[in-house]
DOLUM-144921 format. One record per residue (C-alpha): residue number from 1; x, y, z. Coordinates in steps of 0.1 Angstrom, whole numbers, plus 5000, padded with zeros to 4 digits. Last residue first. Layout:
// residues N
NODE  nr east north   up
NODE NUM    X     Y    Z
...
// end
This chain:
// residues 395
NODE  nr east north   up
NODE 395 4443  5831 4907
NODE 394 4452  5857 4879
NODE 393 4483  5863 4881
NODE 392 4494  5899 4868
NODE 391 4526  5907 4844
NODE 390 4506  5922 4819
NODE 389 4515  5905 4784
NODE 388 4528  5872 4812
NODE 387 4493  5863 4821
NODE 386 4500  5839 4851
NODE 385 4478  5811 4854
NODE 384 4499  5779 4850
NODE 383 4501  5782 4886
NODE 382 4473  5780 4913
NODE 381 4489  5796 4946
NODE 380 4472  5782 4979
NODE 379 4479  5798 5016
NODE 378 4476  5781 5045
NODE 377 4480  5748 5034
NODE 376 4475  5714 5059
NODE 375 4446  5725 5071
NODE 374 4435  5723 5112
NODE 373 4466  5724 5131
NODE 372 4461  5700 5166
NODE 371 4490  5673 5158
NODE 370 4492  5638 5157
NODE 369 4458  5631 5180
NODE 368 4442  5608 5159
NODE 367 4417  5637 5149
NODE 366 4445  5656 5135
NODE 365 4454  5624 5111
NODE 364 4418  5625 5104
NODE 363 4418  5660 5096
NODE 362 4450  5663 5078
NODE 361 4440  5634 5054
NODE 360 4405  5653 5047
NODE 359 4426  5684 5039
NODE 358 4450  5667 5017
NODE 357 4419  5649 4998
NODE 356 4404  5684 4988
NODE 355 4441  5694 4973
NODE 354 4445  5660 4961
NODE 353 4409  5654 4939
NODE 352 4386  5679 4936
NODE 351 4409  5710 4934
NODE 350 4436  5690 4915
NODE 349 4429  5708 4883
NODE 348 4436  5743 4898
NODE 347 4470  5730 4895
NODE 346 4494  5734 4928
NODE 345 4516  5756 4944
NODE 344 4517  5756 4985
NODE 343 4526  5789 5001
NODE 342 4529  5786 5043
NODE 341 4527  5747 5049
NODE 340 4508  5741 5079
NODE 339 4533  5726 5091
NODE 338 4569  5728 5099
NODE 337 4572  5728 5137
NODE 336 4543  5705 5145
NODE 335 4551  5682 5120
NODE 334 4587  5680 5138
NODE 333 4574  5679 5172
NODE 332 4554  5648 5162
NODE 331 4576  5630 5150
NODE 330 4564  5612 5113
NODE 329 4547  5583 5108
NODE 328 4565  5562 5133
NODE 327 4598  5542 5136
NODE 326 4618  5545 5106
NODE 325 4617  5580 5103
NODE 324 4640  5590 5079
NODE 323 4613  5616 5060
NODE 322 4603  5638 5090
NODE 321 4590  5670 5078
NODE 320 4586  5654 5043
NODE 319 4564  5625 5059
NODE 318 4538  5653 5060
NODE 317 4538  5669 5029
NODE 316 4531  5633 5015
NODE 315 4496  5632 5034
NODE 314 4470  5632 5004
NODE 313 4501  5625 4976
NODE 312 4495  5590 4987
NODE 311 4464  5583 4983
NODE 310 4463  5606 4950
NODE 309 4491  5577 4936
NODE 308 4461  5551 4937
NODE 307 4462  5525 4961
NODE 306 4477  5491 4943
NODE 305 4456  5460 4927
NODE 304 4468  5426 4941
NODE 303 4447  5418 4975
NODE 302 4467  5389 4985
NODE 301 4458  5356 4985
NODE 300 4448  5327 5014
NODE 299 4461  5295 5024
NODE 298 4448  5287 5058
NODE 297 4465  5303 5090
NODE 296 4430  5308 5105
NODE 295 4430  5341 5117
NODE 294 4463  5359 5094
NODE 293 4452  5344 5064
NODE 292 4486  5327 5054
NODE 291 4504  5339 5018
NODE 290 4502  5335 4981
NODE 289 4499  5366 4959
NODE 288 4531  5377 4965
NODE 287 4551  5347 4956
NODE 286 4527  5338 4928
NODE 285 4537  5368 4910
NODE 284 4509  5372 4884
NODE 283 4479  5390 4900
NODE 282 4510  5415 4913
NODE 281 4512  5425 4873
NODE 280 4480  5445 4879
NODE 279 4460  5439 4840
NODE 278 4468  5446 4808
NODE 277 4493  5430 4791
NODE 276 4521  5455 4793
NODE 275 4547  5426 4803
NODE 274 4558  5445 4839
NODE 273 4577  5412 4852
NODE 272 4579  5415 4892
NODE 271 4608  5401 4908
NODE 270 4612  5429 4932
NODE 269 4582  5420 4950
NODE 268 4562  5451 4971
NODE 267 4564  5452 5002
NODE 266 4531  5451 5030
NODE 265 4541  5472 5057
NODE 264 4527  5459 5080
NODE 263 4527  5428 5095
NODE 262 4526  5433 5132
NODE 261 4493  5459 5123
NODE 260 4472  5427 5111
NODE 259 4466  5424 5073
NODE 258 4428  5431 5069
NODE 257 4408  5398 5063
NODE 256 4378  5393 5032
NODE 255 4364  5362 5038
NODE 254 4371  5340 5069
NODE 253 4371  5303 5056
NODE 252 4381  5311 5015
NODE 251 4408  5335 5028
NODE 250 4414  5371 5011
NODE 249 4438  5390 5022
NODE 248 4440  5432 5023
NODE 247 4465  5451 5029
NODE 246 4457  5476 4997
NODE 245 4498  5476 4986
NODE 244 4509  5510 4978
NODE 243 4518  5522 4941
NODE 242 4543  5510 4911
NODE 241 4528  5480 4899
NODE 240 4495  5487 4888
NODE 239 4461  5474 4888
NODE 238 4447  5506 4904
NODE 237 4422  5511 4940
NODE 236 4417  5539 4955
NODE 235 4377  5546 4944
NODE 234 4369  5575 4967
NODE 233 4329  5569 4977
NODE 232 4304  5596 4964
NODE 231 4302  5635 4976
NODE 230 4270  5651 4965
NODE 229 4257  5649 4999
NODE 228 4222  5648 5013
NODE 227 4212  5658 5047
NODE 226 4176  5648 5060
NODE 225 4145  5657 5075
NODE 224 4116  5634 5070
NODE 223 4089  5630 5048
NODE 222 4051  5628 5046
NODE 221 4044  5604 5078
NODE 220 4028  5567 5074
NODE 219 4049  5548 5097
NODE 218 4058  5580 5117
NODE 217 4044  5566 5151
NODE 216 4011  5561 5134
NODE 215 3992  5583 5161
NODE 214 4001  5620 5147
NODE 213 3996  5650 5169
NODE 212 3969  5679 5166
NODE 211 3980  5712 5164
NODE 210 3992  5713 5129
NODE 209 3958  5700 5117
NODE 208 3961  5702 5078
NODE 207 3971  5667 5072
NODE 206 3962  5650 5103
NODE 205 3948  5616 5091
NODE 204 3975  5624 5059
NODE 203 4005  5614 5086
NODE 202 4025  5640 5102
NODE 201 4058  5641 5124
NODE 200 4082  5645 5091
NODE 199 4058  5661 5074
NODE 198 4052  5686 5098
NODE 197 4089  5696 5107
NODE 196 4099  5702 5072
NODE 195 4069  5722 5071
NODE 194 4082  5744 5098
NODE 193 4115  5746 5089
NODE 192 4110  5760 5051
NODE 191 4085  5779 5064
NODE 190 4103  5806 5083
NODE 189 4121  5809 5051
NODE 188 4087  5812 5030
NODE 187 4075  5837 5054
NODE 186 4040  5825 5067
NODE 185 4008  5845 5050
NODE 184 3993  5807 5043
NODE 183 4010  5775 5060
NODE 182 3981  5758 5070
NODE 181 3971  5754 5032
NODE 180 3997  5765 5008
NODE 179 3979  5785 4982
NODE 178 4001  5819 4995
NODE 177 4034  5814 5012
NODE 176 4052  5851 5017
NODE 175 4081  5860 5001
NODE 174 4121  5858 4995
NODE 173 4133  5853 4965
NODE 172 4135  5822 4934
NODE 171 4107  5836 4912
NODE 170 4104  5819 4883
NODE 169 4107  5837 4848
NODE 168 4086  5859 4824
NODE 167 4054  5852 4844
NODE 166 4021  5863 4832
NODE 165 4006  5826 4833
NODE 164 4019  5814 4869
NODE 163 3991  5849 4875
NODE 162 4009  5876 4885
NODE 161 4004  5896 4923
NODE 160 4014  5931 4923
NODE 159 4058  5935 4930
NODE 158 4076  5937 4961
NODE 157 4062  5912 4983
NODE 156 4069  5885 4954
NODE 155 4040  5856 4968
NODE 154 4055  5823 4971
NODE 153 4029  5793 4956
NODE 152 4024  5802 4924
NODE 151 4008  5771 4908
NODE 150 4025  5756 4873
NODE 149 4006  5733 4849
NODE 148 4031  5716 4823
NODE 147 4032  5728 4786
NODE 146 4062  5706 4773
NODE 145 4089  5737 4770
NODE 144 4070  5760 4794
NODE 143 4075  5729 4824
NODE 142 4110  5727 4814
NODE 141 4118  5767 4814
NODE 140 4102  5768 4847
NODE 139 4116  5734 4861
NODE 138 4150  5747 4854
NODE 137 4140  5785 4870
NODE 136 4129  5772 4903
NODE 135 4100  5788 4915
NODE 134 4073  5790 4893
NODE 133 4082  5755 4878
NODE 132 4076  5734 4914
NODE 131 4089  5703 4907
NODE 130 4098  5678 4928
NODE 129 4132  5658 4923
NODE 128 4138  5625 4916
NODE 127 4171  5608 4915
NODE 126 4178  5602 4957
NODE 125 4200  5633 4961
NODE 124 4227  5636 4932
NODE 123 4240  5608 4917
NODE 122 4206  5589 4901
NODE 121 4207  5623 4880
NODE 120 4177  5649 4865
NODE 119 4184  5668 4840
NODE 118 4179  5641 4810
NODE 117 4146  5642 4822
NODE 116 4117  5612 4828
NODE 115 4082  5627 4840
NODE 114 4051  5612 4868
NODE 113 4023  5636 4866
NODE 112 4013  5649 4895
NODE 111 3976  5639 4916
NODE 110 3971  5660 4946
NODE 109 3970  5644 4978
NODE 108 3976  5674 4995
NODE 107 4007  5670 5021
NODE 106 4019  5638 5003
NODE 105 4015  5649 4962
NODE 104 4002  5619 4946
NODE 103 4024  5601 4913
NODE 102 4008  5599 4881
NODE 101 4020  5576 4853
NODE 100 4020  5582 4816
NODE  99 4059  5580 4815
NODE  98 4060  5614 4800
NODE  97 4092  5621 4783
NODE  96 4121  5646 4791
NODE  95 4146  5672 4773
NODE  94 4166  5699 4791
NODE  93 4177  5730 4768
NODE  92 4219  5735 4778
NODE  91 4221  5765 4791
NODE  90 4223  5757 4829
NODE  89 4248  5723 4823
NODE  88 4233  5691 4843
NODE  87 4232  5674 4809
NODE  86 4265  5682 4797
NODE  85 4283  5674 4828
NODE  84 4268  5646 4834
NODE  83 4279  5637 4794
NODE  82 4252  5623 4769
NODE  81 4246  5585 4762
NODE  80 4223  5577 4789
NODE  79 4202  5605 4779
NODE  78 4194  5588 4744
NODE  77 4194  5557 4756
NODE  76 4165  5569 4783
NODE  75 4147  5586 4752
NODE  74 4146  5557 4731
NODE  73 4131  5538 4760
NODE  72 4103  5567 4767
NODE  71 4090  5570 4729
NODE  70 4089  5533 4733
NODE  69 4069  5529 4760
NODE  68 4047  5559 4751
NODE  67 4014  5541 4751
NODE  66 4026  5520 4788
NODE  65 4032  5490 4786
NODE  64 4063  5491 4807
NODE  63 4068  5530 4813
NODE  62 4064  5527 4851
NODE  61 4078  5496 4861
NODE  60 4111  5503 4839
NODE  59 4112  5541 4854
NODE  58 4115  5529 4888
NODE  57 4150  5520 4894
NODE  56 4158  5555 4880
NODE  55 4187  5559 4855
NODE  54 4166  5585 4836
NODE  53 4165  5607 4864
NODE  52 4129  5608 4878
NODE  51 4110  5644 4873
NODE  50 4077  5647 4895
NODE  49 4049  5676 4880
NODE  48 4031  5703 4898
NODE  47 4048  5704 4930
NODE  46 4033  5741 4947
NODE  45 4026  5725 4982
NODE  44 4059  5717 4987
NODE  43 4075  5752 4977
NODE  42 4089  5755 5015
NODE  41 4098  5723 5017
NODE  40 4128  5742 4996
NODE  39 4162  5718 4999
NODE  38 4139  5687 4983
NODE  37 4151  5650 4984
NODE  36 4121  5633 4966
NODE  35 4114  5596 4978
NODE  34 4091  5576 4951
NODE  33 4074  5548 4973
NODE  32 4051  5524 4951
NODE  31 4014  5526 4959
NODE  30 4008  5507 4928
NODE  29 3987  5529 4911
NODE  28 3991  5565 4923
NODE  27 4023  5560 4926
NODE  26 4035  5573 4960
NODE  25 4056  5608 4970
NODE  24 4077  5600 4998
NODE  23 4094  5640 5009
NODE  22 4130  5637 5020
NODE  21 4134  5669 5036
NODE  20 4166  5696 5032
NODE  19 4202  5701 5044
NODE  18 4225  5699 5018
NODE  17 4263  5689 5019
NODE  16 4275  5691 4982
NODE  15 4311  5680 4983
NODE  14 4318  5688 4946
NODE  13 4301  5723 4952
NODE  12 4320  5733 4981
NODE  11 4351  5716 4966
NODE  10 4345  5742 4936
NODE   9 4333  5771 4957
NODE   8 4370  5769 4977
NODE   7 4391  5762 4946
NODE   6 4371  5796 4927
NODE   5 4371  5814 4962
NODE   4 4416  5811 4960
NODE   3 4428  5799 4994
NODE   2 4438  5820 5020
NODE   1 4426  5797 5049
// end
């Protein structure tokens, strides 16, 4: 579609779909599993250090008695306070604490230190991440800040060797794997399959022997393949008045109950006071809240919070085509006639929310068989950014 690359990148970057490994890294103590969601299996063998997010479900075991316990639990509530945004910014300087654990590297048994960074988020991929300083500039500039070791592991074919020492930066490019065991003189892309493979079919009795098959049946292998997404559940749900009813009851015998199809729509009361006291003011009309739990026909309640207004605004350019319809969602002819819509003008701000919501709406509605176009805007204008000294839009 001819949509503006900055909305395009930024619902690329808010979904997040990554293909990579999930690599289990184990305390060297306790044996505890620490998974590490890596996109560059490639590096594996180059992990100096493990980062957990500060969040992490681990980190209280690990610091608990530990020298630096305090150091460590001021840190955390330090982190904790500061903005995602701020602490996954690139020129922000990251911060971090050793938890005075050690953690073993899977495909070498190498011992790691075990760190805590305010870079590092229980949101995004499984909140630890490997680090492998020489090539991934964030660890680099984190592992020079609190003197961590750093092993070259992907050979520049362009330039003479370094030592992790001489290096101004990390190199993030295309090479060859050196210090990498089996993997030696492969191209780090070819390798980035071909590990991920082995770990996820090896165990350490065959770390090293890529010929020779594992017998644990994967119970004890290095990692497996995975996708990661950024993307977190939509919360839809307001305590207000004014929005759809969530057709939902809730009986004591049956639990949690969708209203049946025969029933729907669910209306709103007109006999609603709005006092401004907080709260949905559905949770205090007893005619609406009271009802029959559509299995057992006990007494049961009504879900009383409201879908958000994005729920709604996701497919409303559909029930325009056909807005008198009393019968159906909208005729099909008629959706089929006037959609996609041909120029759609919307804030840049709603990139995340209802123009990347719109599209998921049109695919599912297209996946029910409603209609067979694929996006619901073929062409997006963002307004409130035209520069009126030269007459040009800047989109």
């Amino acid at each position: 579609n001819n949509w503006p690359s900055r909305v395009r990148a930024m619902q690329e970057n808010w979904i997040g779909k990554s293909f990579g490994v999930e690599i289990y890294f184990k305390e060297k103590e306790t044996g505890a599993v620490i998974p590490v969601f890596t996109t560059r299996a490639d590096t594996i063998f180059g992990a100096t250090y493990v980062v957990l997010a500060p969040e992490h479900p681990l980190v209280d075991q690990l610091i608990k008695g530990m020298p630096q316990e305090k150091e460590a639990r001021d840190f955390i509530k330090k982190a904790q306070a500061m903005s995602k945004s701020l602490r996954m910014s690139g020129d922000q300087r990251k911060d971090g604490v050793f938890t005075g654990a050690y953690a073993l590297n899977p495909v070498n048994g190498e011992a790691v230190p075990i760190w805590i960074a305010d870079y590092v988020l229980m949101e995004y991929g499984t909140g630890a991440i490997m680090a492998v300083p020489t090539h991934d500039q964030r660890d680099f500039l984190f592992a020079k800040e609190h003197h961590l070791p750093m092993r070259i592991v992907i050979q520049d074919p362009d330039r003479p060797a370094l030592t992790a020492d001489e290096m101004a930066e990390a190199f993030v490019g295309a090479g060859t794997l050196v210090n990498s065991g089996p993997f030696d003189g492969m191209k780090n892309e070819d390798a980035k399959e071909a590990i991920a493979e082995w770990m996820s079919i090896s165990c350490p009795a065959v770390q090293g022997q890529k010929e020779k098959a594992c017998t644990c049946e994967g119970k004890d292998r290095m990692g497996k393949m995975s996708v990661h997404w950024r993307l977190r559940d939509w919360l839809i749900s307001r305590q207000r008045y004014w929005g759809t009813p969530i057709p939902v009851i809730y009986c004591d015998t049956c639990g949690i109950v969708p209203v049946p199809s025969e029933h729907l729509p669910v209306e709103l009361p007109r006999n609603v006071k709005i006092t401004g006291e907080g709260g949905s003011p559905l949770a205090r009309s007893e005619e609406f809240i009271r009802t029959a739990c559509p299995k057992c026909g006990r007494d049961a309640r009504r879900e009383t919070d409201t879908m958000a207004t994005f729920f709604d605004s996701s497919w409303y350019f559909l029930r325009y085509c056909d807005a008198r319809n009393d019968q159906e969602i909208f005729d099909k002819k008629k959706a089929a006639y006037w959609m996609p819509v041909d120029q759609y003008i919307g804030g840049i701000e709603h990139a995340i929310l209802h123009l990347l919501y719109s599209r998921f709406f049109t695919k599912f509605l297209r996946d029910l068989g409603l209609f067979s176009f694929d996006e619901p805007f073929a062409r997006l204008f963002t307004q409130g950014m035209v520069l009126k000294e030269i007459g040009r839009a800047h989109v």
